[in-house]
C-alpha positions, 0 to 999 in steps of 0.5 A: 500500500501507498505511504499515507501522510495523516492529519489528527483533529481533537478538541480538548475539553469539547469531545476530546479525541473520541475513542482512540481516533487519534492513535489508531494510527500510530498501529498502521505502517504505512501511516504517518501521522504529520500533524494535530490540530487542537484549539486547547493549548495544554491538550494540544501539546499533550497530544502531539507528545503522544502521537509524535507529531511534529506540528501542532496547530490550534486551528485545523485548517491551517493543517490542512492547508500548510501540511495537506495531508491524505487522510483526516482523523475528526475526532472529537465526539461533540457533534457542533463542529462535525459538519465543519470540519468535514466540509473543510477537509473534504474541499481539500480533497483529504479522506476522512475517519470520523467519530460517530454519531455523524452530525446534528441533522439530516440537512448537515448529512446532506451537504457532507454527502453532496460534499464527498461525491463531488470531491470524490472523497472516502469517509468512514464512521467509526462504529466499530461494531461493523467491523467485527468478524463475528458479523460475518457468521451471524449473516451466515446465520440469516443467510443459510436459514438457521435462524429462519424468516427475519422477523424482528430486530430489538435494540436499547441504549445502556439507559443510564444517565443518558436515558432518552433522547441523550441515549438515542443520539450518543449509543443509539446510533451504534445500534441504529447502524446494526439494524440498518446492516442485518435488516435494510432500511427503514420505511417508516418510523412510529414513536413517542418521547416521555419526559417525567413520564408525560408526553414532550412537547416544545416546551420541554426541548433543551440544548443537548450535551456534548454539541447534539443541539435541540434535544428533549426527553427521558424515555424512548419508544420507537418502531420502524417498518423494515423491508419485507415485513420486518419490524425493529423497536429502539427503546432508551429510558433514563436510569433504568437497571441493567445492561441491555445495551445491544440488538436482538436478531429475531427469527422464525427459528431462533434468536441471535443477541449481539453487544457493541465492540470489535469482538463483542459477546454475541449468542445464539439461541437455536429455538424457535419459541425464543424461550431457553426455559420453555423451549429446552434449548440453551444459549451457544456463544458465537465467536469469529470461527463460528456458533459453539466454537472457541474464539481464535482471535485475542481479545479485540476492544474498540482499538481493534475496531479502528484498526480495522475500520482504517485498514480497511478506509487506506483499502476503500481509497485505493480501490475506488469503493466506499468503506465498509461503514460509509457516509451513506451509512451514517445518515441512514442512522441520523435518519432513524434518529431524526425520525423518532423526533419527527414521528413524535412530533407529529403524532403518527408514523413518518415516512422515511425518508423524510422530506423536512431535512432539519432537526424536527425539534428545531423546526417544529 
């Protein structure tokens, strides 16, 4: 592969450096990291210690101008400088690895596409979920008929704090991009927001954490129509118990469970009541090698996942493709998230796409 000269963008104290975007590169041989921009002068300097940069900038375009590299790490994970700095680096015509979610609306999604096919630019967002090998055997499991008829997909955020509106943004999107890779996208959406256990209404909308923008509820409900007749649900509620943060594949013959994570844990349950207890089956955990089979690979965190996703980003750029989890992927899940603002605004189901590209909360 060609030498790839690679520009790091964070912003110390509004999102930082995401999870682990900036020094992914440091895993790749033929990356050079030239450059960090940071408008924080401590983190800035802090961080080209530990990339070893060898320029520092407090503003990324003049990165961008005076180093002009190949590829972009946007890593902050506040959302209210995302569309800017994709816009600058794309003008340029530099390649981009990005921190999820994607941004603030579908209109920003929008000209970030637009952007990119004209400048004929590759970028990447940075579930790293997508890049797990254990994806492949449970496609293989839908795909061979073992797990039968799709029939439903669950999903729920790690509803803690965050619970909501906050949750739907932050780690929604992770499972938002898992509905759309095992069932299609959407058609439809139909949901509710609860705040204090009562409906939301504009009056209840807020400046969202972490640069979201307009953002208002403590408790999700969201179903969507998939292609051929599948349904998936989303559901997030403030400080609820337990650790359901993930997606249920359901099927007519079994059920498949799967959290977030480059080697995430991930099971199979071969019983078409869906019930170990009723139906006399047992959970199989499934690794990279297969269903019930030992996990040949050493354990993968989120790190595993960038080097993944950058691999295989530096791979989309020399074979004139998209990456594996792209930009169209990303606004398909600001799409299922802007919907379930949109649906409960309007009081019905919502068809995807939708035709108002704003955030719903801010043009209701």
């Amino acid at each position: 592969m060609a030498k790839y000269r690679v520009g790091v963008i964070g912003h110390t104290g509004r999102g930082n450096y995401g999870h682990g975007l900036d020094t992914v590169w440091l895993e790749l041989p033929q990356c050079e990291i030239v450059g960090v921009a940071d408008a924080d002068e401590n983190g800035r300097r802090q961080a080209a210690q530990r990339l070893k940069a060898p320029a520092a900038f407090a503003d990324y375009r003049e990165l961008l101008d005076k180093l002009k590299p190949d590829v972009v790490a946007i890593g902050p994970r506040w959302l209210d400088q995302h569309r800017d700095m994709c816009l600058e680096a794309i003008q340029r015509g530099v390649h981009i690895y990005m921190e999820k979610p994607f941004c603030r609306s579908l209109d920003e999604a929008d000209q970030i596409v637009a952007a990119c096919e004209k400048h004929k630019v590759k970028l990447a967002i940075a579930h790293q979920t997508r890049y797990s090998p254990k994806l492949q055997v449970i496609r293989d499991l839908i795909y061979d008929g073992q797990l039968g008829e799709l029939l439903e997909l669950r999903g729920r955020g790690k509803e803690d704090r965050r619970g909501g509106g906050e949750d739907l943004w932050v780690l929604g999107s992770h499972v938002m991009n898992l509905m759309q890779h095992f069932g299609g996208d959407p058609l439809w959406c139909f949901a509710s927001l609860l705040q204090d256990d009562k409906p939301v209404t504009l009056a209840d909308v807020r400046p969202g954490n972490e640069g979201i923008g307009p953002l208002a509820g403590d408790s999700v409900r969201a179903m969507y129509g998939m292609p051929n007749g599948v349904t998936a649900y989303f559901g997030s509620r403030r400080d609820a118990a337990g650790n359901r943060f993930g997606l249920q594949i359901f099927g007519s013959k079994g059920v498949v469970e799967l959290l977030t994570g480059y080697l995430p844990q991930a099971w199979f349950l071969p019983d078409p009541t869906w019930s170990p207890g009723r139906g006399g089956k047992q959970w199989v955990p499934i690794t990279s090698a297969g269903v019930g089979k030992s996990e040949p690979l050493p354990a993968g965190d989120l790190h595993a996942g960038n080097v993944a996703a950058c691999h295989d980003l530096l791979a989309a750029i020399e074979e004139d493709r998209e990456p594996e989890c792209n930009m169209y992927e990303a606004r398909g899940t600001i799409e299922m998230i802007a919907a379930v603002f949109a649906s409960h605004l309007a009081g019905k189901p919502v068809t995807i796409p939708l035709a108002d590209r704003r955030n719903p909360l801010q043009a209701g």
